[in-house]
Backbone as XML, in Angstrom:
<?xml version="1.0"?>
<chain id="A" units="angstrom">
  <residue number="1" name="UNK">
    <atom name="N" x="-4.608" y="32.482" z="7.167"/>
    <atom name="CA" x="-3.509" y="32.320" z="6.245"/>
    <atom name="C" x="-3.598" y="33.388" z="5.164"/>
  </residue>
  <residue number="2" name="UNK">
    <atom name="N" x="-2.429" y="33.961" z="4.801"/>
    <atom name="CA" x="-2.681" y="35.201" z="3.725"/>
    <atom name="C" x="-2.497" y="34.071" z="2.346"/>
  </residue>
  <residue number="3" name="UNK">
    <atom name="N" x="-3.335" y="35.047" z="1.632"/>
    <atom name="CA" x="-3.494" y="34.694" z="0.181"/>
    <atom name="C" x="-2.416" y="34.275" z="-0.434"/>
  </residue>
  <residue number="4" name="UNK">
    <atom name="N" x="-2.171" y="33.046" z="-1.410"/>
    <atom name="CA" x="-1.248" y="32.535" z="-1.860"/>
    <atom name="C" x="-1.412" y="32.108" z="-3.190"/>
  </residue>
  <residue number="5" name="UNK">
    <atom name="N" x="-1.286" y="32.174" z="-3.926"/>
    <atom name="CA" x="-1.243" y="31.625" z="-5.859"/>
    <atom name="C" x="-0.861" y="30.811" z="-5.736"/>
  </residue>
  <residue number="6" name="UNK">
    <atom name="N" x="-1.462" y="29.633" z="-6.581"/>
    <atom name="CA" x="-1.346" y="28.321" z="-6.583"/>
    <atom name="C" x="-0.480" y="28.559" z="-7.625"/>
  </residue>
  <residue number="7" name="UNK">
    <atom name="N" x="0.902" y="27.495" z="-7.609"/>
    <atom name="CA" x="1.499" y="27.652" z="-8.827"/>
    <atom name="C" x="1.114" y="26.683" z="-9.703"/>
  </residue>
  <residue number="8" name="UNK">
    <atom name="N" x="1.199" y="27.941" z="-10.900"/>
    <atom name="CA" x="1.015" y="27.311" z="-12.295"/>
    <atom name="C" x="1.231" y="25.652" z="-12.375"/>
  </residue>
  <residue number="9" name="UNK">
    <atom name="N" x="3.061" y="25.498" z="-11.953"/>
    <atom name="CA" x="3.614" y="24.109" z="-12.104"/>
    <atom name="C" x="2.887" y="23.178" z="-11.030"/>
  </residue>
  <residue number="10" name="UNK">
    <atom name="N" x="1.912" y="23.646" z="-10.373"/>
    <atom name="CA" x="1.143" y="22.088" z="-8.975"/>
    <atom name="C" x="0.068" y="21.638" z="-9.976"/>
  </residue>
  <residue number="11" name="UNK">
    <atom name="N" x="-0.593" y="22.306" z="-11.301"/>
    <atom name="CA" x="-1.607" y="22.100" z="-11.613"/>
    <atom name="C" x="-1.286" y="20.787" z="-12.434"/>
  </residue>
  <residue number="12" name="UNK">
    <atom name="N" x="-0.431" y="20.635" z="-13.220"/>
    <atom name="CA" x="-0.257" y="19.241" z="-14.149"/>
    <atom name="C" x="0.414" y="18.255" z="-12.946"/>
  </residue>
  <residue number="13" name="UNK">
    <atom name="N" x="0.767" y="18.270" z="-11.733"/>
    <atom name="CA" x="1.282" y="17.728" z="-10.641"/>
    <atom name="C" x="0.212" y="16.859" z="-9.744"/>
  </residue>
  <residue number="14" name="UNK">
    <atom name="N" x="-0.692" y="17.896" z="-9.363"/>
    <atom name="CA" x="-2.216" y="17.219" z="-8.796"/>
    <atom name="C" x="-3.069" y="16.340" z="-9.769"/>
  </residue>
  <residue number="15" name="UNK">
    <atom name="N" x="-3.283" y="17.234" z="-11.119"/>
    <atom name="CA" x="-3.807" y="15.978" z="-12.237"/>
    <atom name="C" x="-3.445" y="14.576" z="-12.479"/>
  </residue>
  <residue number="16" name="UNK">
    <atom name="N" x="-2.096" y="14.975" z="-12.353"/>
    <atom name="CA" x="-1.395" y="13.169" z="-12.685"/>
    <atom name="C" x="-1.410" y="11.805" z="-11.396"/>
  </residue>
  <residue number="17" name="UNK">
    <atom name="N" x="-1.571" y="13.239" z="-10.329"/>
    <atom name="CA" x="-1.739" y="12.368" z="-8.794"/>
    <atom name="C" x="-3.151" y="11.645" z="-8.629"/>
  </residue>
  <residue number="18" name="UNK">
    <atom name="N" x="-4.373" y="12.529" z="-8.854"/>
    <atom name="CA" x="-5.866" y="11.763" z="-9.339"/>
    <atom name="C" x="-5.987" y="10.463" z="-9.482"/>
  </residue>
  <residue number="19" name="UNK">
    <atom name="N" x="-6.613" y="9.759" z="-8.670"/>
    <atom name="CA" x="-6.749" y="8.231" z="-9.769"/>
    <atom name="C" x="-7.494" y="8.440" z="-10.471"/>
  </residue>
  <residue number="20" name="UNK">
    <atom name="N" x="-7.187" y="6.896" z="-11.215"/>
    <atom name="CA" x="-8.061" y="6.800" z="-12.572"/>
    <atom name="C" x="-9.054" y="6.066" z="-12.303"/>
  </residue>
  <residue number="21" name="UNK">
    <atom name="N" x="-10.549" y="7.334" z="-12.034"/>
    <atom name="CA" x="-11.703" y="6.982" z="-11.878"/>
    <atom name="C" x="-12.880" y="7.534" z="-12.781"/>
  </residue>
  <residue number="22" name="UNK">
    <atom name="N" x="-13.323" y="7.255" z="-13.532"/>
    <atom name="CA" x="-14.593" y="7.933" z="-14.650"/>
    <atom name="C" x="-15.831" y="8.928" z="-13.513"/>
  </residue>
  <residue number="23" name="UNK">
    <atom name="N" x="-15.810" y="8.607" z="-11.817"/>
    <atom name="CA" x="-16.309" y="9.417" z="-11.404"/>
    <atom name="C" x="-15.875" y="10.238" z="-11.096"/>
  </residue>
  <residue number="24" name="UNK">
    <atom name="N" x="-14.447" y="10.799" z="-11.190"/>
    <atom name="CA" x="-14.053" y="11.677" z="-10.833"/>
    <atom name="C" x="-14.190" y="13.171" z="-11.777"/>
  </residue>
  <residue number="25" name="UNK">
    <atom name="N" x="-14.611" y="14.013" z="-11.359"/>
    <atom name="CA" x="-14.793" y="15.890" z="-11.958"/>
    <atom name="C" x="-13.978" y="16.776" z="-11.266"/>
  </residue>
  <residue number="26" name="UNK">
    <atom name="N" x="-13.335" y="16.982" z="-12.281"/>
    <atom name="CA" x="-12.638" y="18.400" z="-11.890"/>
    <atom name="C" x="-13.288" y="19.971" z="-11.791"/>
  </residue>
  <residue number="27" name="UNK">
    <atom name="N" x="-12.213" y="20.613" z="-11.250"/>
    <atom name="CA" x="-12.834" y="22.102" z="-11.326"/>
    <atom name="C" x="-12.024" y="22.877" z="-11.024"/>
  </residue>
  <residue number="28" name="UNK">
    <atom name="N" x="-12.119" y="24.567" z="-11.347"/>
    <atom name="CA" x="-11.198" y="25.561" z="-10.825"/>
    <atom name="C" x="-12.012" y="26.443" z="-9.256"/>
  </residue>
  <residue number="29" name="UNK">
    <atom name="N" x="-10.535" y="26.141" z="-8.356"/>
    <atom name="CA" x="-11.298" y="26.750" z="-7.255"/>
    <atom name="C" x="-10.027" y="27.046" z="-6.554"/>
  </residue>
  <residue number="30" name="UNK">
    <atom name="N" x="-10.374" y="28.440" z="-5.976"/>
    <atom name="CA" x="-9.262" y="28.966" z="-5.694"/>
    <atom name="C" x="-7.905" y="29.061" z="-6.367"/>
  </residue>
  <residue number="31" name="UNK">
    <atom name="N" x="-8.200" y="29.422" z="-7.436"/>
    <atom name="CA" x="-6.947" y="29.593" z="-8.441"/>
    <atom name="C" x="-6.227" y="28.316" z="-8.947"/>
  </residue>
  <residue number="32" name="UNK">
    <atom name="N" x="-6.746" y="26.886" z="-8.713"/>
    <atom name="CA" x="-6.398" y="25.993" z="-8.989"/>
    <atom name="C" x="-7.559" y="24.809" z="-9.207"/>
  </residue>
  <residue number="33" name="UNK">
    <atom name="N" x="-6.909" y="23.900" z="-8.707"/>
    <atom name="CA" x="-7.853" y="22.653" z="-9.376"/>
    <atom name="C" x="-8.225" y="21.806" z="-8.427"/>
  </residue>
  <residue number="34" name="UNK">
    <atom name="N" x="-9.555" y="21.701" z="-8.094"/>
    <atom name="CA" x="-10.439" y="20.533" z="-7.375"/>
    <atom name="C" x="-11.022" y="19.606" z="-7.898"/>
  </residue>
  <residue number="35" name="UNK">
    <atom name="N" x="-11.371" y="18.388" z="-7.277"/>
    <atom name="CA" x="-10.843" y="17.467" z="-7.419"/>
    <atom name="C" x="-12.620" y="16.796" z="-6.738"/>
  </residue>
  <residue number="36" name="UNK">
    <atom name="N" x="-13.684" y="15.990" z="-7.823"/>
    <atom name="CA" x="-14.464" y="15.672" z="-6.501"/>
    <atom name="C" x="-14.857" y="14.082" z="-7.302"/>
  </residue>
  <residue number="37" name="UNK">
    <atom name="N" x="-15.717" y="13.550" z="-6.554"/>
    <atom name="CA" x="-16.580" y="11.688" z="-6.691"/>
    <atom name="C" x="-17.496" y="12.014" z="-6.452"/>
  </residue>
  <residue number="38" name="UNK">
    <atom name="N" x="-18.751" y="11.951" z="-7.500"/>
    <atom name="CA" x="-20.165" y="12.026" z="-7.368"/>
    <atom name="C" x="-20.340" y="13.574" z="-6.776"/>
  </residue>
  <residue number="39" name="UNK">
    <atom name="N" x="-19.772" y="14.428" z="-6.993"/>
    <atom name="CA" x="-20.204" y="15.829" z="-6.647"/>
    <atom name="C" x="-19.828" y="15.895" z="-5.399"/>
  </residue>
  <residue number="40" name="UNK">
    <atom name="N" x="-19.042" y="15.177" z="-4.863"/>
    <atom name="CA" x="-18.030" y="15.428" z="-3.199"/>
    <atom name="C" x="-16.428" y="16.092" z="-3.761"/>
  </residue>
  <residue number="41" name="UNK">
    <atom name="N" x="-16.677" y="17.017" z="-3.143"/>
    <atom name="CA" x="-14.947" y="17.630" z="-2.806"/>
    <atom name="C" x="-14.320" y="16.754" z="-1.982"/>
  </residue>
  <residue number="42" name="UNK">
    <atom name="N" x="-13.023" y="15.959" z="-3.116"/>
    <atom name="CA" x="-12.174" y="15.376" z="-1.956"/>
    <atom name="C" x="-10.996" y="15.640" z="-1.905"/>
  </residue>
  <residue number="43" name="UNK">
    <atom name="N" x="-10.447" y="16.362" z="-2.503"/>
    <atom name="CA" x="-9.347" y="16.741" z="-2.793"/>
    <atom name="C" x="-9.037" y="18.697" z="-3.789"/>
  </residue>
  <residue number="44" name="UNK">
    <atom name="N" x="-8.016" y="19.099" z="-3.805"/>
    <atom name="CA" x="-7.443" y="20.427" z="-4.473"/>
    <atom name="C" x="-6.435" y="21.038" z="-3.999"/>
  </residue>
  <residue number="45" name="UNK">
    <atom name="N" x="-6.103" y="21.775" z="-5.342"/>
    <atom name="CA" x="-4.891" y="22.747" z="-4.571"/>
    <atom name="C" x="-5.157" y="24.024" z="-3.782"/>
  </residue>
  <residue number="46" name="UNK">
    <atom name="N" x="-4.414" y="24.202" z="-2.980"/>
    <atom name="CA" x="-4.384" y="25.468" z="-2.557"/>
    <atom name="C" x="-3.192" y="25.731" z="-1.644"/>
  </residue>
  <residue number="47" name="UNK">
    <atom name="N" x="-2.845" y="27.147" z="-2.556"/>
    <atom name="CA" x="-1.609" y="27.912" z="-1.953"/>
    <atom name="C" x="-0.393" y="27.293" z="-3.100"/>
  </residue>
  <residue number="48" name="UNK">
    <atom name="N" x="0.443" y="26.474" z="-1.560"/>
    <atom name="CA" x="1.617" y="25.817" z="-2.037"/>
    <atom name="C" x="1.108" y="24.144" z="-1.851"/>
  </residue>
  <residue number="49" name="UNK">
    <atom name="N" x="0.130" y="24.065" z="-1.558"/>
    <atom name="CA" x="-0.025" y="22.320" z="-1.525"/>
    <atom name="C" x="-1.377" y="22.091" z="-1.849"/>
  </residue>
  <residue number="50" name="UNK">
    <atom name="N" x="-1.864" y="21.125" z="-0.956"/>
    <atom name="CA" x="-3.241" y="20.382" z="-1.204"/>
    <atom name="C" x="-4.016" y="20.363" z="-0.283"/>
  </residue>
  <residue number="51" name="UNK">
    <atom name="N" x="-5.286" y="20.213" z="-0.612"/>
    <atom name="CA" x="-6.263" y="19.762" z="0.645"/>
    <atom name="C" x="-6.750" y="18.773" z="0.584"/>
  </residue>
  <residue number="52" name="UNK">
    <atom name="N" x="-7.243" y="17.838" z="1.590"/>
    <atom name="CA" x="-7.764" y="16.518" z="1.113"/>
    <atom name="C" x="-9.202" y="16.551" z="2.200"/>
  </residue>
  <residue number="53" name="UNK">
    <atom name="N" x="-9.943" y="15.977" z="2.076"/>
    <atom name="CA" x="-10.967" y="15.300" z="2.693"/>
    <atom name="C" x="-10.838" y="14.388" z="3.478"/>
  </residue>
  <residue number="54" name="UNK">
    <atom name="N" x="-10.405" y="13.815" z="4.792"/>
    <atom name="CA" x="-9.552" y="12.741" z="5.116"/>
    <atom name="C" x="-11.028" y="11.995" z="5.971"/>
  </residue>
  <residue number="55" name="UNK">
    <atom name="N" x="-11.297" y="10.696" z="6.206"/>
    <atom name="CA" x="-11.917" y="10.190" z="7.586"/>
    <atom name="C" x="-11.050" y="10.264" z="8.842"/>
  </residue>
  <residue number="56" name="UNK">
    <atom name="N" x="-11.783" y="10.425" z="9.606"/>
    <atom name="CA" x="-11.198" y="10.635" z="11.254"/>
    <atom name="C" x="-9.794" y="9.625" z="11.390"/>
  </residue>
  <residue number="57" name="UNK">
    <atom name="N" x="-9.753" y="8.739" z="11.423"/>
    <atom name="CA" x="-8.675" y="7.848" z="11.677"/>
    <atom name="C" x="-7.068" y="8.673" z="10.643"/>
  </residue>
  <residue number="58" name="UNK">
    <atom name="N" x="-7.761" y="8.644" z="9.266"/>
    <atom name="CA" x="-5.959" y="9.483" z="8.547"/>
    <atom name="C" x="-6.379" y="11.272" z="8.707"/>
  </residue>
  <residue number="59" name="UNK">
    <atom name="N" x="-7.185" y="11.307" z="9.467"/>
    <atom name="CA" x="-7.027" y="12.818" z="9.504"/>
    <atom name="C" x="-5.875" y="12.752" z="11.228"/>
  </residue>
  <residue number="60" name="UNK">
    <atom name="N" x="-6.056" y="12.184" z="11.750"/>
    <atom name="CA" x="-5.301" y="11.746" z="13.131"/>
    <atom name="C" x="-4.119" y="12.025" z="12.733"/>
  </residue>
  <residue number="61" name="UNK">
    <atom name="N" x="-3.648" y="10.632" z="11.617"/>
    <atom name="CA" x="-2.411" y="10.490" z="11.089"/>
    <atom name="C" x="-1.791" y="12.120" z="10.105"/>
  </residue>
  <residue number="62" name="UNK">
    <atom name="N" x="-2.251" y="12.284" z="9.277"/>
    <atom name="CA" x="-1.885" y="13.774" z="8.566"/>
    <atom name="C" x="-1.453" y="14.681" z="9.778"/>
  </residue>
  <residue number="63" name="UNK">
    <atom name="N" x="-2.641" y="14.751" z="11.124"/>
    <atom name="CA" x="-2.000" y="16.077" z="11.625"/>
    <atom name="C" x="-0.923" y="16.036" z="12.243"/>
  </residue>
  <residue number="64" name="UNK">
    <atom name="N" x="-0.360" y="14.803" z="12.555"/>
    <atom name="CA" x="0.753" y="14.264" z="13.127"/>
    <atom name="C" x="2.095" y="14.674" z="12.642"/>
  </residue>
  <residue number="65" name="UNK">
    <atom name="N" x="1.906" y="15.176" z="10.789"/>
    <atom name="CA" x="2.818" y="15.720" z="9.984"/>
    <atom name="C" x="3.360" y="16.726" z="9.804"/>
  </residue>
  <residue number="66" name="UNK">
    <atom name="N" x="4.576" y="17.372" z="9.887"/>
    <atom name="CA" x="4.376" y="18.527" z="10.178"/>
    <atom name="C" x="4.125" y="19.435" z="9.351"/>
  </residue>
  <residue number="67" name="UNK">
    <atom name="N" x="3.719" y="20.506" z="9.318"/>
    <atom name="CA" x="3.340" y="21.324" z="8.325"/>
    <atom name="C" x="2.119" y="21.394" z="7.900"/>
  </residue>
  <residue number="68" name="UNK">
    <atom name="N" x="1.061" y="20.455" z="8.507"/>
    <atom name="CA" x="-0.329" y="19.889" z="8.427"/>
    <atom name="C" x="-0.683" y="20.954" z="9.262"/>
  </residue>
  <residue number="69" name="UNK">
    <atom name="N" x="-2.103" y="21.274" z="8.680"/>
    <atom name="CA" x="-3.007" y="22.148" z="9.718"/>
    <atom name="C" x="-4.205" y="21.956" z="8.890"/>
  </residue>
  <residue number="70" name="UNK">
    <atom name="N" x="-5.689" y="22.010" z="10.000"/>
    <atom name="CA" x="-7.028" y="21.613" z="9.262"/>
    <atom name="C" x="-6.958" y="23.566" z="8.714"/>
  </residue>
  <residue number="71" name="UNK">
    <atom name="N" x="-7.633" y="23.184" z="7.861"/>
    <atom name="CA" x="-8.131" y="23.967" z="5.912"/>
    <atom name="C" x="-8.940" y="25.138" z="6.286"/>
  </residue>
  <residue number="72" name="UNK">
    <atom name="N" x="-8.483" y="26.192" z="6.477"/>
    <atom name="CA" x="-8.836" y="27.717" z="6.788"/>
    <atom name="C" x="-8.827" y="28.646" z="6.130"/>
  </residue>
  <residue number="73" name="UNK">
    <atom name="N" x="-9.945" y="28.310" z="4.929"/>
    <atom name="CA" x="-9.800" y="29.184" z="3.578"/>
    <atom name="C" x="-9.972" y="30.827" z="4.200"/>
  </residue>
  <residue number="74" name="UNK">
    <atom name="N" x="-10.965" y="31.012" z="5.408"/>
    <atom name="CA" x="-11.059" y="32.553" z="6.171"/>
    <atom name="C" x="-10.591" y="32.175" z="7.522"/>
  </residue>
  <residue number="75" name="UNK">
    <atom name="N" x="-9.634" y="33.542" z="7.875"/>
    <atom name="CA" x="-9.338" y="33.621" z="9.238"/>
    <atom name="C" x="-10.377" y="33.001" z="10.426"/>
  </residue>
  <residue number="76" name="UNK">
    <atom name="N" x="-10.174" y="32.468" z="11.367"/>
    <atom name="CA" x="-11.530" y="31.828" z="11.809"/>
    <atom name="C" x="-12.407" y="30.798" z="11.903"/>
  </residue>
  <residue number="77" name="UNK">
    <atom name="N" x="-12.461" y="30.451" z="10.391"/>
    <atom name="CA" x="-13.053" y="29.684" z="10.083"/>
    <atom name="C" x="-12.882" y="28.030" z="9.763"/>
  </residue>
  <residue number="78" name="UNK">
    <atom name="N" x="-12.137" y="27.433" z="10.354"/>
    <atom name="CA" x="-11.326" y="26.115" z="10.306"/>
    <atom name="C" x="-12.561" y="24.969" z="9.332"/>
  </residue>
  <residue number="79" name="UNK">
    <atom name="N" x="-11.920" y="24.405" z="8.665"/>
    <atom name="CA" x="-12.946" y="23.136" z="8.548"/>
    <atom name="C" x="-12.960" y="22.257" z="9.359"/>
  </residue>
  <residue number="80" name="UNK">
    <atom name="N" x="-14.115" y="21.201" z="9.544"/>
    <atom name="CA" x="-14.087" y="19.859" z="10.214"/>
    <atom name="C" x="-13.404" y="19.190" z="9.596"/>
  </residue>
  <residue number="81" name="UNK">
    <atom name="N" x="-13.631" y="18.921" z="8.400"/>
    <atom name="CA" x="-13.123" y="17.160" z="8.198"/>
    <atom name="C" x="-11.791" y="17.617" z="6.627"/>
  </residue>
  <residue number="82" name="UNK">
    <atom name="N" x="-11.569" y="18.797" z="6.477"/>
    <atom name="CA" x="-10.454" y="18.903" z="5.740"/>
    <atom name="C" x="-9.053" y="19.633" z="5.976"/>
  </residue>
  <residue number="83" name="UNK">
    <atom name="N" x="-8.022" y="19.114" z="5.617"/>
    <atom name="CA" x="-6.544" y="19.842" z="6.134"/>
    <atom name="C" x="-6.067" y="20.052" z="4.915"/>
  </residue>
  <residue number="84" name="UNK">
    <atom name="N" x="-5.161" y="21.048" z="5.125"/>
    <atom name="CA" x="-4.209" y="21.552" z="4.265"/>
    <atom name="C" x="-2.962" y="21.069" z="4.453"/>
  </residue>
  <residue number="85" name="UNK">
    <atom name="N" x="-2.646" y="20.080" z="3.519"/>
    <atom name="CA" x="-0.830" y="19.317" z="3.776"/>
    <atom name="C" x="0.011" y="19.841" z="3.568"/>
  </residue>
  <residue number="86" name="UNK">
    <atom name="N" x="1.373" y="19.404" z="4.227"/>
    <atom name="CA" x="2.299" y="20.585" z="4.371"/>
    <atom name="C" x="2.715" y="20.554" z="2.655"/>
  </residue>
  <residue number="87" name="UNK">
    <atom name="N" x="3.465" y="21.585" z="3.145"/>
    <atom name="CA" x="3.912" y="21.739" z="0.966"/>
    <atom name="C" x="5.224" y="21.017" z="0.496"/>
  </residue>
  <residue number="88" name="UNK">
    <atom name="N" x="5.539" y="20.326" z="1.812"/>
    <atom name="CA" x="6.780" y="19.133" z="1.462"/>
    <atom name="C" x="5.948" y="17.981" z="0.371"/>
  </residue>
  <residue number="89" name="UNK">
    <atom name="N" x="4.723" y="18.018" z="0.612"/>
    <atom name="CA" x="3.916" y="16.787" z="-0.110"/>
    <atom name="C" x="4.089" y="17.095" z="-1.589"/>
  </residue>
  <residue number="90" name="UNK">
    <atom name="N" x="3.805" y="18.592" z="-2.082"/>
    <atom name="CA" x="4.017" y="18.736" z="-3.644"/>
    <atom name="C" x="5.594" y="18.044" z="-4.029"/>
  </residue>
  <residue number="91" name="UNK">
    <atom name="N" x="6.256" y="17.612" z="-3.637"/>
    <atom name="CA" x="7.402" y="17.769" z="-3.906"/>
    <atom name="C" x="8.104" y="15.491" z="-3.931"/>
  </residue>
  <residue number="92" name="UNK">
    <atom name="N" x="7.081" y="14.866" z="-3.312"/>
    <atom name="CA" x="7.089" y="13.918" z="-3.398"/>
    <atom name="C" x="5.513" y="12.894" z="-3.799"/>
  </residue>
  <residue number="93" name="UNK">
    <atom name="N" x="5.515" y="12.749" z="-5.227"/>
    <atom name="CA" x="4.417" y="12.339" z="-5.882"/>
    <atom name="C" x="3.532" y="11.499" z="-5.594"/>
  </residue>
  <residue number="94" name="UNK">
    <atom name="N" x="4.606" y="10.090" z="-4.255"/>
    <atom name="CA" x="3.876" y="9.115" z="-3.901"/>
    <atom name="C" x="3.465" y="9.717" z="-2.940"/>
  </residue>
  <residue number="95" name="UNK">
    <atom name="N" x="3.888" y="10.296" z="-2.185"/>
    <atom name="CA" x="3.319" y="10.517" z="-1.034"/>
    <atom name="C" x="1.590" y="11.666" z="-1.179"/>
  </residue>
  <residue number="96" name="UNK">
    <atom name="N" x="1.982" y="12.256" z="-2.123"/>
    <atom name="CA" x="0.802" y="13.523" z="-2.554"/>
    <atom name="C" x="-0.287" y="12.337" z="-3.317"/>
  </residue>
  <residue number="97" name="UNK">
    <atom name="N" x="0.090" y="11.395" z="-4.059"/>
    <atom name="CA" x="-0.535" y="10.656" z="-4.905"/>
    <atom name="C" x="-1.612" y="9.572" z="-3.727"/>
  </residue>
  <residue number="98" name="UNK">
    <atom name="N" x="-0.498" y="9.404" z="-2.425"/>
    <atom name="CA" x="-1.096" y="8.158" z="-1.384"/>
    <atom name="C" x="-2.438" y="8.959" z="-1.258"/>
  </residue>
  <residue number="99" name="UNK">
    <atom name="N" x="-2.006" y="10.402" z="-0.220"/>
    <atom name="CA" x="-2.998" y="11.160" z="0.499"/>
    <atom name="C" x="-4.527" y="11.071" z="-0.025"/>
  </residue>
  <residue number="100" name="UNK">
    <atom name="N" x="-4.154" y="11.818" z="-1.383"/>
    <atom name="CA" x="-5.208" y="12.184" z="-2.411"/>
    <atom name="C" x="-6.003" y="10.469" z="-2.443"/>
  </residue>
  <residue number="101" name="UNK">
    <atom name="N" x="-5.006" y="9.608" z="-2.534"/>
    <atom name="CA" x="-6.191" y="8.359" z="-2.906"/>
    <atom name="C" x="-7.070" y="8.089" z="-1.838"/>
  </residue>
  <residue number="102" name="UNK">
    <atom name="N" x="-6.628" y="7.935" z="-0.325"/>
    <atom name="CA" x="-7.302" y="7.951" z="0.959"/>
    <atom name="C" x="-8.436" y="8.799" z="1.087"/>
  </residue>
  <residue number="103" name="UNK">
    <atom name="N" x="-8.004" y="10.692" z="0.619"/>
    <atom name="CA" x="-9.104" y="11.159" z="0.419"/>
    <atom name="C" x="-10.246" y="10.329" z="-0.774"/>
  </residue>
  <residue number="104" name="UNK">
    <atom name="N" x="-10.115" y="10.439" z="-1.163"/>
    <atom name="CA" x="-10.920" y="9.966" z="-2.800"/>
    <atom name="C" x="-11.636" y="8.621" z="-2.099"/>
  </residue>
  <residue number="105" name="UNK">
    <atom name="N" x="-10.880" y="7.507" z="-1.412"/>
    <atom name="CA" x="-11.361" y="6.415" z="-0.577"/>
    <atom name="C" x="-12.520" y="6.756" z="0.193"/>
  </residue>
  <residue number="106" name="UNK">
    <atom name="N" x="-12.459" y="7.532" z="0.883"/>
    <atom name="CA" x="-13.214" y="8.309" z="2.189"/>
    <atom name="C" x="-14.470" y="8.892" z="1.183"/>
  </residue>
  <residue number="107" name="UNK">
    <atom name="N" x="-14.235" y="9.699" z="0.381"/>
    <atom name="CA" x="-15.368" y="10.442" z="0.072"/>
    <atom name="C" x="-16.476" y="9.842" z="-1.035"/>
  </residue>
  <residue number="108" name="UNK">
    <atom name="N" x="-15.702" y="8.954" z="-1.824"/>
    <atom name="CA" x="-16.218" y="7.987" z="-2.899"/>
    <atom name="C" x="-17.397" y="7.083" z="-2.025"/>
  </residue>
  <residue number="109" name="UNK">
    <atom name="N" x="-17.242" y="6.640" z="-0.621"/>
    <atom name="CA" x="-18.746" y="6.385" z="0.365"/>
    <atom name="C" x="-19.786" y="7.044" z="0.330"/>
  </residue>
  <residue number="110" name="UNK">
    <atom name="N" x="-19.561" y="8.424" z="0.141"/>
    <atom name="CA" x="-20.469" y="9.146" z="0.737"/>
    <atom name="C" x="-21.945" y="9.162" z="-0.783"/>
  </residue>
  <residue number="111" name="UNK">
    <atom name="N" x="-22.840" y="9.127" z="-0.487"/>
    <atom name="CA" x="-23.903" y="9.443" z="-1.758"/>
    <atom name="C" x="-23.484" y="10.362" z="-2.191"/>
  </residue>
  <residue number="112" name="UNK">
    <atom name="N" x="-24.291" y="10.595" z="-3.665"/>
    <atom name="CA" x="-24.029" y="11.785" z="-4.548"/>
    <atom name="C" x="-24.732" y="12.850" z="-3.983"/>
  </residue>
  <residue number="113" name="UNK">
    <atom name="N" x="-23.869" y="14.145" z="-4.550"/>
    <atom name="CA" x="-24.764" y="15.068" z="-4.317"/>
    <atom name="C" x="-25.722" y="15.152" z="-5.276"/>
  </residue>
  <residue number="114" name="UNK">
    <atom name="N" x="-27.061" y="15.565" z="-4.873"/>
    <atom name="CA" x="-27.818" y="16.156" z="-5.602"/>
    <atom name="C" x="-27.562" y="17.765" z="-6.380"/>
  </residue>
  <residue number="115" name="UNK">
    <atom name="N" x="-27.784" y="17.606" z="-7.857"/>
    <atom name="CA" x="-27.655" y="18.808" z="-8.051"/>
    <atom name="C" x="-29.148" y="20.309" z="-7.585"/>
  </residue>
  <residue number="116" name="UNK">
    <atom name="N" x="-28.433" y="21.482" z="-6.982"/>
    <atom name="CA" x="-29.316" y="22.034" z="-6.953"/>
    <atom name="C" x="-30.676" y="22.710" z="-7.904"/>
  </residue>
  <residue number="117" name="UNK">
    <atom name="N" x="-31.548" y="23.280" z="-7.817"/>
    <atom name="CA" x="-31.837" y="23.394" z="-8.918"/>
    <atom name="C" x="-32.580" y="24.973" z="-8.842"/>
  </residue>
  <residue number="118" name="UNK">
    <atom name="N" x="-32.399" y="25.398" z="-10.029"/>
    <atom name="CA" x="-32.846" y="26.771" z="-9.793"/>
    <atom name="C" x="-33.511" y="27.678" z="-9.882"/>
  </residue>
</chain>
């Protein structure tokens, strides 16, 4: 996928979509804003939409959508377990707001990361 600028206007868009969780940390990545639980990436922007972290069962369902494709920050290089939603999702809040919570569901299981140390 060629390089794309996250717009300015997705960044107060994805924030408000976030639930309201005290474990949740933000961050800037890839020109926008990620999104993690206990030091898991489960969510961010990129491009014109989002990526989420999905479990196998709504990652099924997402690719079913169109405009869905799994998360290929380098030519080549596909992720396992994250997709990039189509960019119809920025544009309807519940639906960007559902995704993001499923991710956040899914990854909020997983233990913390440990921080590295240096």
């Amino acid at each position: 996928m060629a390089w794309v600028k996250v717009p300015k206007e997705h960044h107060p868009l994805f924030a408000a979509a976030l639930p309201k969780d005290k474990r949740i940390t933000t961050m800037t990545m890839f020109g926008g804003i990620a999104a993690m639980v206990n030091g898991n990436l489960f969510a961010g922007l990129f491009a014109r939409s989002i990526i989420v972290k999905l479990s196998p069962a709504d990652r099924h369902e997402a690719l079913a959508l169109d405009g869905t494709a799994p998360f290929e920050p380098m030519a080549g290089r596909p992720s396992k377990d994250t997709l990039l939603l189509s960019e119809s999702v920025m544009e309807d809040v519940a639906e960007m707001r559902a995704w993001i919570q499923r991710a956040f569901d899914h990854i909020a299981k997983l233990p913390a990361k440990r921080k590295k140390k240096s």
